[in-house]
ROPAFI-232138 format. One record per atom (N, C-alpha, C): atom name; residue number from 1; x, y, z. Coordinates in steps of 0.02 Angstrom, whole numbers, plus 50000, padded with zeros to 5 digits. Layout:
<rs>
+-------+-----+-------+-------+-------+
| atomo | num |     X |     Y |     Z |
+-------+-----+-------+-------+-------+
|    CA | NUM |     X |     Y |     Z |
...
+-------+-----+-------+-------+-------+
</rs>
This chain:
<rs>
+-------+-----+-------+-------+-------+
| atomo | num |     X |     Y |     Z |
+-------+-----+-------+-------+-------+
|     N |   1 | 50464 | 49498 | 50326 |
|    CA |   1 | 50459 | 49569 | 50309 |
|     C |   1 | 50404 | 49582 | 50259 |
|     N |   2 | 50386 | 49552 | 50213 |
|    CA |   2 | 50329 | 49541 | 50142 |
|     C |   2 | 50271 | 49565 | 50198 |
|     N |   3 | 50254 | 49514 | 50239 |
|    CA |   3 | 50221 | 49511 | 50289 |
|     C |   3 | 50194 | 49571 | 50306 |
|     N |   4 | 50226 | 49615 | 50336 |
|    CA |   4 | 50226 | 49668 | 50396 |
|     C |   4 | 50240 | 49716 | 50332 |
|     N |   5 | 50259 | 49711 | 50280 |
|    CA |   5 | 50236 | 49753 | 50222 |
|     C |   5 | 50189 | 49760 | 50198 |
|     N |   6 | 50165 | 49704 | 50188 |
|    CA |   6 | 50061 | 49684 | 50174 |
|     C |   6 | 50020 | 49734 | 50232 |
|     N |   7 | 50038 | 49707 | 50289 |
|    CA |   7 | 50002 | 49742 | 50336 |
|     C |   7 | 49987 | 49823 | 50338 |
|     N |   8 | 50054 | 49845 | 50354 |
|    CA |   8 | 50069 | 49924 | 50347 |
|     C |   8 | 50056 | 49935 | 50273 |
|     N |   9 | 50048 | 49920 | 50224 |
|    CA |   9 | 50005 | 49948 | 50154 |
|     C |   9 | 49925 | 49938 | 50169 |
|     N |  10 | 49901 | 49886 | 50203 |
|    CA |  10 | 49848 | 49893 | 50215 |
|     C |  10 | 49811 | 49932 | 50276 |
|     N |  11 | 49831 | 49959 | 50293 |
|    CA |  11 | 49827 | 50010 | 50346 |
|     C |  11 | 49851 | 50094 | 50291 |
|     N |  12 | 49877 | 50076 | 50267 |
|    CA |  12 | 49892 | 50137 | 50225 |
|     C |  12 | 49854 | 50158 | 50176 |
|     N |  13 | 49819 | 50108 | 50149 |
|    CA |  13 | 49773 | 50108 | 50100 |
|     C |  13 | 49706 | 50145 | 50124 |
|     N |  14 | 49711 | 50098 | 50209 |
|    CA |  14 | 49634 | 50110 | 50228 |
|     C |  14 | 49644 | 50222 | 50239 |
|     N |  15 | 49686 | 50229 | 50266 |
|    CA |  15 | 49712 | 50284 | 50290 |
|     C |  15 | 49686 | 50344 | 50232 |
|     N |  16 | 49744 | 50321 | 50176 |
|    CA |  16 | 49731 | 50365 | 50109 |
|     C |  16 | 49658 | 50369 | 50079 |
|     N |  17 | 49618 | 50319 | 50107 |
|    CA |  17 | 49556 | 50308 | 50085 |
|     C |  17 | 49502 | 50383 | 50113 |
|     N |  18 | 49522 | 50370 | 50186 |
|    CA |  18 | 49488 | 50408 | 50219 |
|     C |  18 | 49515 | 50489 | 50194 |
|     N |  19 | 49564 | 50473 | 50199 |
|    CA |  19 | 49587 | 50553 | 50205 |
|     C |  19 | 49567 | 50584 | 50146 |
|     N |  20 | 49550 | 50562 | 50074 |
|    CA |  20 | 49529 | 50589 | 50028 |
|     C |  20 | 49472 | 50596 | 50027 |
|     N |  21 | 49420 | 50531 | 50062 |
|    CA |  21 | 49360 | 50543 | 50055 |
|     C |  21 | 49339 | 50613 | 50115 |
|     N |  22 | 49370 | 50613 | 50177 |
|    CA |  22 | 49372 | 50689 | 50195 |
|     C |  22 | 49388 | 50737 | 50168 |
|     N |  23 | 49440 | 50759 | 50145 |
|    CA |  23 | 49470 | 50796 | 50083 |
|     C |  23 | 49427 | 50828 | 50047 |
|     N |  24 | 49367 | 50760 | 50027 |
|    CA |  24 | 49358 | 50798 | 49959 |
|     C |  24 | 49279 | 50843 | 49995 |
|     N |  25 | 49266 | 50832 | 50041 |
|    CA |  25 | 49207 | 50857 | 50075 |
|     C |  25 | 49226 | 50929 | 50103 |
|     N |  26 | 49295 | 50930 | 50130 |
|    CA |  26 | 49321 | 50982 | 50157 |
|     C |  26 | 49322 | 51040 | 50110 |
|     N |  27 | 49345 | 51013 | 50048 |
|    CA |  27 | 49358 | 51080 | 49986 |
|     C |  27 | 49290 | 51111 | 49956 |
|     N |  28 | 49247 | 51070 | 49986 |
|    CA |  28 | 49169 | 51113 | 49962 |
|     C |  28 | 49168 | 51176 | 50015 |
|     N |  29 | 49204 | 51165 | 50072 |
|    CA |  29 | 49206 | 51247 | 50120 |
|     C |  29 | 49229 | 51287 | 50108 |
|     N |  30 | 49264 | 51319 | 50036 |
|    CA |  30 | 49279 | 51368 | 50022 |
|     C |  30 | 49245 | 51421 | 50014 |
|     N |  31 | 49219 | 51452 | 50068 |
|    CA |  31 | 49175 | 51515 | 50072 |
|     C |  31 | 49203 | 51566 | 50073 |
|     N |  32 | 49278 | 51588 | 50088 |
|    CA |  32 | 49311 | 51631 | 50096 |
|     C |  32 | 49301 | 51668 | 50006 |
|     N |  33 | 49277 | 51737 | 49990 |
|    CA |  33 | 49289 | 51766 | 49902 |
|     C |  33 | 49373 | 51781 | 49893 |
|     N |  34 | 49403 | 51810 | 49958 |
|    CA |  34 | 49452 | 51811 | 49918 |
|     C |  34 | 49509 | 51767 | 49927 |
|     N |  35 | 49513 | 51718 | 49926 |
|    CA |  35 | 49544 | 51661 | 49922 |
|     C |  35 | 49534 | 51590 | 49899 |
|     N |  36 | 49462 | 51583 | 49874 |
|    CA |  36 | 49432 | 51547 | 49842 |
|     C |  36 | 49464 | 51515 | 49790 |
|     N |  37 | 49497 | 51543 | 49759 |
|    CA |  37 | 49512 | 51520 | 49697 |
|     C |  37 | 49587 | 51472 | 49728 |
|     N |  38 | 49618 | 51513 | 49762 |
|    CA |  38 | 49679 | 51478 | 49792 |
|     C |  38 | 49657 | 51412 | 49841 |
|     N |  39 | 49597 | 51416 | 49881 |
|    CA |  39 | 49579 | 51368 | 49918 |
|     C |  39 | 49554 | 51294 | 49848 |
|     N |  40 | 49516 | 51319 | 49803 |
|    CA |  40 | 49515 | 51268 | 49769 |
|     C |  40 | 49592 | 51225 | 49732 |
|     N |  41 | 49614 | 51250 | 49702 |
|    CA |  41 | 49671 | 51249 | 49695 |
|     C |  41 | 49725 | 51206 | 49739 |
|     N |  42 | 49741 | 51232 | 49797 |
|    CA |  42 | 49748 | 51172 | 49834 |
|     C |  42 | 49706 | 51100 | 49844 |
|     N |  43 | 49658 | 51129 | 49861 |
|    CA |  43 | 49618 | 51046 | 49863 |
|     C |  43 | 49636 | 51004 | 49800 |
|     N |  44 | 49629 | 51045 | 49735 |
|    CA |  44 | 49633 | 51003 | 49684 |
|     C |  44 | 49705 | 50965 | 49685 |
|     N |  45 | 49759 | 50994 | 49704 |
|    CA |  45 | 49799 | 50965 | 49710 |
|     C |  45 | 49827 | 50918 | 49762 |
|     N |  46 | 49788 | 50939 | 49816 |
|    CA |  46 | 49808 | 50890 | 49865 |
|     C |  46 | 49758 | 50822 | 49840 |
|     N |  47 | 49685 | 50825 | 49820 |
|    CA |  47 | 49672 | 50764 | 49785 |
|     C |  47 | 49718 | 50722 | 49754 |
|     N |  48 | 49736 | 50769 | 49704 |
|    CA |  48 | 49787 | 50726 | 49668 |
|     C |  48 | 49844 | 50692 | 49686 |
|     N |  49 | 49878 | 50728 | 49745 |
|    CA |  49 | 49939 | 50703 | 49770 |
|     C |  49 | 49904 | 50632 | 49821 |
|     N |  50 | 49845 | 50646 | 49839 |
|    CA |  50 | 49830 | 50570 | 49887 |
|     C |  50 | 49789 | 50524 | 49844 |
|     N |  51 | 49767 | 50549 | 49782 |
|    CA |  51 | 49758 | 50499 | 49733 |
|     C |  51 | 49828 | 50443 | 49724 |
|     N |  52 | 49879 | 50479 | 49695 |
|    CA |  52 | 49916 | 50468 | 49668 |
|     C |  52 | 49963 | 50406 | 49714 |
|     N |  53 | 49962 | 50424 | 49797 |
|    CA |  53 | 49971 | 50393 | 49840 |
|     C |  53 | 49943 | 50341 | 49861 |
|     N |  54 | 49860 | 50342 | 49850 |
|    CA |  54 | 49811 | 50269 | 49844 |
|     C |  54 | 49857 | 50217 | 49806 |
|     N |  55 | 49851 | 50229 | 49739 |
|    CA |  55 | 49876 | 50196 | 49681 |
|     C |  55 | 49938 | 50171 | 49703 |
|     N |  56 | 49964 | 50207 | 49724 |
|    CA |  56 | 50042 | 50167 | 49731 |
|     C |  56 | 50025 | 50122 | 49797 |
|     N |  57 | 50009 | 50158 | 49841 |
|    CA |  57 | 49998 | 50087 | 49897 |
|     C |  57 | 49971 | 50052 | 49875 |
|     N |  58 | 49906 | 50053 | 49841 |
|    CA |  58 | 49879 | 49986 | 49808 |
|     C |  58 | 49927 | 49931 | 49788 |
|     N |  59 | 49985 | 49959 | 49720 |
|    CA |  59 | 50031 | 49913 | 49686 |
|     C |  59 | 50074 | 49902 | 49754 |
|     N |  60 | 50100 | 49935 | 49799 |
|    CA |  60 | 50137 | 49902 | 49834 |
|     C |  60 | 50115 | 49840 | 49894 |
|     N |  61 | 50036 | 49848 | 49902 |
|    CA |  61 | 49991 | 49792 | 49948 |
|     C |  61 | 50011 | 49746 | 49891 |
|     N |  62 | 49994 | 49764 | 49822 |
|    CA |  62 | 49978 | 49688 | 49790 |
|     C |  62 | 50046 | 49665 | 49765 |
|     N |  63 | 50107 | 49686 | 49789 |
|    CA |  63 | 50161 | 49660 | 49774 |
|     C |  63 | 50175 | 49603 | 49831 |
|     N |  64 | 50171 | 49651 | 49866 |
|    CA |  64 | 50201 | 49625 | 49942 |
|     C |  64 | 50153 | 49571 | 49953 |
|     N |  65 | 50105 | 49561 | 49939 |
|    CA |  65 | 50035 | 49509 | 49948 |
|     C |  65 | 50064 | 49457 | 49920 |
|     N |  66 | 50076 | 49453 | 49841 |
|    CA |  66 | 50104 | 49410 | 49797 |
|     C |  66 | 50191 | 49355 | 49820 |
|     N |  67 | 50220 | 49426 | 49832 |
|    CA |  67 | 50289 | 49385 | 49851 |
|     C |  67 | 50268 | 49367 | 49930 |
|     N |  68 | 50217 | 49377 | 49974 |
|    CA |  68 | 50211 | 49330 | 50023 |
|     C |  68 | 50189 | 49280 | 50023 |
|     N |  69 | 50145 | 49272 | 49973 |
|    CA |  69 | 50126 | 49208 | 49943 |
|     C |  69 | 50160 | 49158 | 49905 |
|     N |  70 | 50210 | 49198 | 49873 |
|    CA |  70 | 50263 | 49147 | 49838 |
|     C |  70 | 50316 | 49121 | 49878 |
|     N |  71 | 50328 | 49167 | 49936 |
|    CA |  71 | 50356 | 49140 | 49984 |
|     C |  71 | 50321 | 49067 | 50019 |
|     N |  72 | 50265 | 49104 | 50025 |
|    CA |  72 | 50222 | 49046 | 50065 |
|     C |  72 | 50224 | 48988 | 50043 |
|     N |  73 | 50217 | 48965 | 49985 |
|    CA |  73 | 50234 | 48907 | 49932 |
|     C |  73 | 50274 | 48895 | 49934 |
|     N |  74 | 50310 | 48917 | 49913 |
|    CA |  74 | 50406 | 48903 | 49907 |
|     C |  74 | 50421 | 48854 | 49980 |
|     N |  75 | 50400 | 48890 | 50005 |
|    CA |  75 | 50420 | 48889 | 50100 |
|     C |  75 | 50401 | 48805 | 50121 |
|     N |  76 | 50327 | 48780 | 50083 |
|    CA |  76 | 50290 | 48752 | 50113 |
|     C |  76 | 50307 | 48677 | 50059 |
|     N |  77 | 50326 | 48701 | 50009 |
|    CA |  77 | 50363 | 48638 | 49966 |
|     C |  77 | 50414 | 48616 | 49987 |
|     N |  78 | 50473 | 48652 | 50002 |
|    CA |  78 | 50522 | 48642 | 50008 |
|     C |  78 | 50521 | 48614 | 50094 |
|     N |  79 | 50462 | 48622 | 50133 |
|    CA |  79 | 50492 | 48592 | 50193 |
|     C |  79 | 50472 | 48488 | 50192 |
|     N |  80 | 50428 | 48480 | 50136 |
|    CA |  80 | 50405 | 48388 | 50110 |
|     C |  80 | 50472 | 48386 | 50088 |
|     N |  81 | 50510 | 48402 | 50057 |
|    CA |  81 | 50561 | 48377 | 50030 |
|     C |  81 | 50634 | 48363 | 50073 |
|     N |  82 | 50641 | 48296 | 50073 |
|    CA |  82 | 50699 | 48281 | 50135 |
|     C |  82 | 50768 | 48250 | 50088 |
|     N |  83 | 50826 | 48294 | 50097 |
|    CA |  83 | 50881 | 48285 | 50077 |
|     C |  83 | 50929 | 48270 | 50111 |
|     N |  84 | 50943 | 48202 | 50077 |
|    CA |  84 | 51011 | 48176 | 50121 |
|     C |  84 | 51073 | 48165 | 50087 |
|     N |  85 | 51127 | 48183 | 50117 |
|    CA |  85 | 51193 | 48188 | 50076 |
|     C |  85 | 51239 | 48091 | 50082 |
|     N |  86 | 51255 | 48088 | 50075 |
|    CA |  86 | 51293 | 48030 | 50083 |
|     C |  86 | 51366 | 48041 | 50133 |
|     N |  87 | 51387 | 48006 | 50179 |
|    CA |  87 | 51446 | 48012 | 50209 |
|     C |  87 | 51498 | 48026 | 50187 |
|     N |  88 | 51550 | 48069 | 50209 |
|    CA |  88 | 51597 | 48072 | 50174 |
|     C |  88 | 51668 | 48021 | 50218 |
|     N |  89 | 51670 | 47989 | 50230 |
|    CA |  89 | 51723 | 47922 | 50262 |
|     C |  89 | 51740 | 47905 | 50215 |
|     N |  90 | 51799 | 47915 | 50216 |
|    CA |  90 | 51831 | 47888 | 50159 |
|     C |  90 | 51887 | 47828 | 50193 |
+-------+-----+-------+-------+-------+
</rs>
């Protein structure tokens, strides 16, 4: 699951990337006078809300990155190590 969490954050990242860098090109078209002020206004805030959304996908790629990797280790130690119990015949 870490896995396919990595993935889908990185696809999300790429996503939020775009969509702001469109975003922010789009809010220079406010030609409309009387709504201008409201058209900026939104943009500014929708920046912010997919700013704010970058950032967190970011921390959640580099979580999910990390515990797949600690998995990965964990995973890859523990399969050299061979444990044997002793019989129980009594």
């Amino acid at each position: 699951m870490c896995i396919a969490s990595s993935a889908v954050a990185l696809v999300g990242f790429v996503l939020l990337s775009v969509n702001l860098a469109v975003n922010k090109h789009s809010s220079k078209n406010c030609e409309s006078s009387s709504s201008r002020d409201l058209c900026i206004y939104v943009g500014i805030f929708s920046n912010g809300l997919m700013s704010l959304m970058l950032i967190l996908t970011l921390v959640e790629l580099c979580i999910s990155i990390s515990v797949s990797a600690m998995w990965c280790i964990e995973s890859s130690c523990n399969s050299i190590e061979v444990i044997s119990f002793p019989s129980n015949s009594v």
